[in-house]
N, C-alpha and C positions, 0 to 999 in steps of 0.2 A: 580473489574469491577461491574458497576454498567448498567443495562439498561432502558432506558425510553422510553417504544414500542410505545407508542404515540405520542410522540415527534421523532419519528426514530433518537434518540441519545443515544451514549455509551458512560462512564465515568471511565476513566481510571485514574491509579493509575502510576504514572511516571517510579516505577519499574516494571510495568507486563512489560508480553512478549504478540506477536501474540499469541501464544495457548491460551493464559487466552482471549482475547479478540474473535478470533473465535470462542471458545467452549458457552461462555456467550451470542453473537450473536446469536446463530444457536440454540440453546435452546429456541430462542425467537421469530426464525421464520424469521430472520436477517441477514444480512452480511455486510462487509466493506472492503472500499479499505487497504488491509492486508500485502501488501509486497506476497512477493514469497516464505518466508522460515518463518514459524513460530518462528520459537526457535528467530526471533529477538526482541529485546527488543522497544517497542513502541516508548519512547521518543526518541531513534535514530532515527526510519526510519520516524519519520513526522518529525523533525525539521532538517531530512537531504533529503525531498524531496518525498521519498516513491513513487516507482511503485509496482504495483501489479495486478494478473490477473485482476480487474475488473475496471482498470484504462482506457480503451478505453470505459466503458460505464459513468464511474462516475468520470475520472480523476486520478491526484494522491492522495496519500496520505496527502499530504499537503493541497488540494486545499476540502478533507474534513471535516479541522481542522474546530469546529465553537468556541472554546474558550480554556483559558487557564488558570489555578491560577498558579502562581508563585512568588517565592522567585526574587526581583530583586537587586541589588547591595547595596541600602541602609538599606539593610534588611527588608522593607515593604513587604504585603502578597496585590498581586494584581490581579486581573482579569481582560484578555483581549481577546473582542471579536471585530467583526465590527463596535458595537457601545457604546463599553468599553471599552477605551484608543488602541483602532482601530490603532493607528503608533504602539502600543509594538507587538499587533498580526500579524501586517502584517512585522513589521523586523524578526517576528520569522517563517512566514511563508515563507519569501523571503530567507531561507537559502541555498540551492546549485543554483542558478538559475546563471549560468554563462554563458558569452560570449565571447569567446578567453580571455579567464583569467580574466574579468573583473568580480566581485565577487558583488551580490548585496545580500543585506541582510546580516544577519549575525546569525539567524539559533539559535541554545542554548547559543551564548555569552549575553542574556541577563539578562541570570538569569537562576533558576532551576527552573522547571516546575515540580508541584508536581500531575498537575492535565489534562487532555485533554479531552477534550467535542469533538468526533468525531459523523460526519452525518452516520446513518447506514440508509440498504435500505431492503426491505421486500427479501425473497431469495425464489425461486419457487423451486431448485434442488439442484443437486449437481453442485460442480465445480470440474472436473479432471484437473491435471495438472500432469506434470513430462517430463521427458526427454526420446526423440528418438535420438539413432544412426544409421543414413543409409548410407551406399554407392551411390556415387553420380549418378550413374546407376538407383538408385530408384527413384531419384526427378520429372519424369516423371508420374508416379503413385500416388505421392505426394499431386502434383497439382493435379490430376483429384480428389482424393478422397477429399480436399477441396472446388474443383469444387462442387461436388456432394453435399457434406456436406450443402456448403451454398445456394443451392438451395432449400433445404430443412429447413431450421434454422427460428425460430422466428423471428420478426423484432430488438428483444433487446437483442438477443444473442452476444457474442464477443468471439474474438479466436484471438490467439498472436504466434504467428509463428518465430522463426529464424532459421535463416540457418547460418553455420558458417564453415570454413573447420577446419581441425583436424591438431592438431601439429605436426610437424616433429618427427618424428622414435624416438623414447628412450629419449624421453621428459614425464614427469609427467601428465596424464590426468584423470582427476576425474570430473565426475558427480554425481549434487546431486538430489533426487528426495525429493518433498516437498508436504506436507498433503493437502487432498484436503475439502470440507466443507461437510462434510456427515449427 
């Protein structure tokens, strides 16, 4: 990991993972759209799309790729940005973007990507995240304490919320809780 605080860009290495990438960031005063669970490996989750908390203020992961070097089928070493062979970054950025099964782009088939040049952005705090279990009895409290929250919030604050019901009786249920930018 490499960072260029002036350029608010981070340069990643096709094997790190998120940890290598938020730990290098936040050292620097930094942050980026991360995904949700560190331990994932970077080249996966931008060339397959990448959400992450900060994707309601900055988008996804993908949409803060600015370049890429990679290995492509003829064995050549290329690099691809909006104004550097601009069709190879944008098939590698168009990879999960589907529409009842219609598949556009096509994501890491175009080569090995040994290099990513992502947009980072200054960080004021921290970011919490993890998982709540309530009883549906509580969503009533839920919503006020949101209520309240966002009358209170910064204009460039974001918060990402699901609700989901819980599986039937003696089925497997696991939550995971994921690092937050300290």
């Amino acid at each position: 990991m490499t960072i260029d605080a002036d350029k608010h860009l981070a340069f990643a290495q096709g094997g790190a993972l998120w940890s290598d990438f938020n730990q290098a960031t936040v050292e620097h005063g930094f942050a980026g759209v991360s995904g949700t669970a560190d331990h994932t490996g970077i080249g996966g989750l931008i060339t397959g799309g990448g959400y992450g908390f900060l994707t309601g203020q900055y988008g996804l992961t993908i949409d803060n790729l600015v370049e890429v070097t990679m290995v492509v089928a003829d064995g050549r070493i290329v690099k691809a940005s909006e104004t550097e062979n601009s069709d190879l970054v944008w098939g590698v950025r168009g990879a999960t973007i589907s529409f009842r099964k219609l598949i556009l782009g096509c994501g890491s088939s175009f080569g090995v990507v040994y290099e990513f040049v992502v947009r980072i952005y200054p960080h004021r705090g921290t970011c919490f995240g993890g998982f709540m279990v309530l009883t549906p009895d509580k969503i009533p409290d839920v919503v006020a304490a949101f209520n309240n929250f966002w009358d209170k919030v910064q204009p460039d604050s974001s918060c990402h919320v699901v609700v989901s019901a819980m599986p039937p009786e003696n089925q497997v249920r696991q939550f995971i809780a994921f690092s937050d930018y300290t």
